[in-house]
N, C-alpha and C positions, 0 to 999 in steps of 0.2 A: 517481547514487550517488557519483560521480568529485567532482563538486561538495563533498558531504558532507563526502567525506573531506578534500578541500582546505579547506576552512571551517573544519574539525575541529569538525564538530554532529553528533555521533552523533545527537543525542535528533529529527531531525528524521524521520518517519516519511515514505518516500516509499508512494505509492499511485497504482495505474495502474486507468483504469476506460474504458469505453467497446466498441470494436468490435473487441476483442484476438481471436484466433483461440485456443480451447480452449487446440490445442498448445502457447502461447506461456506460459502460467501458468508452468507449471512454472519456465523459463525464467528470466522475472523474478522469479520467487521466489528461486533460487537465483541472480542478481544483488539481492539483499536489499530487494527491493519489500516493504514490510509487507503489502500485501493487493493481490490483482487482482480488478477486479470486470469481469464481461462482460454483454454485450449484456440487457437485462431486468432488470439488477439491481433493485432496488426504494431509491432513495435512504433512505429511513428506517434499512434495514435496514445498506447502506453506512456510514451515517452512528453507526448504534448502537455497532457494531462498532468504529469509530477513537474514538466516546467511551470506551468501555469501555477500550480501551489507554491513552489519556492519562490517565484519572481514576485508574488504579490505576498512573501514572510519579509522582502524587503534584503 
């Protein structure tokens, strides 16, 4: 996110996916991760979800 802000790209969505521990969601949520995905997620359903944010930024 440190990045983001030095760049000055708000519109860049970061996304965290992989073998995060439950507790840690919250976490990077509230450091402005747009979405966390854990262990099983299903790609399709990942993938729906960040199109559906970028198509409605226009």
């Amino acid at each position: 996110m440190e990045l983001r802000d030095t760049w000055k790209r708000p519109d860049i969505l970061v996304v965290a996916g992989g073998v995060i521990p439950p507790n840690d969601f919250d976490f990077l949520k509230q450091a402005d991760c747009f979405e966390v995905f854990g262990p099983g997620t299903k790609i399709p359903k990942a993938a729906k979800g960040i199109l559906e944010v970028l198509g409605r930024r226009g």
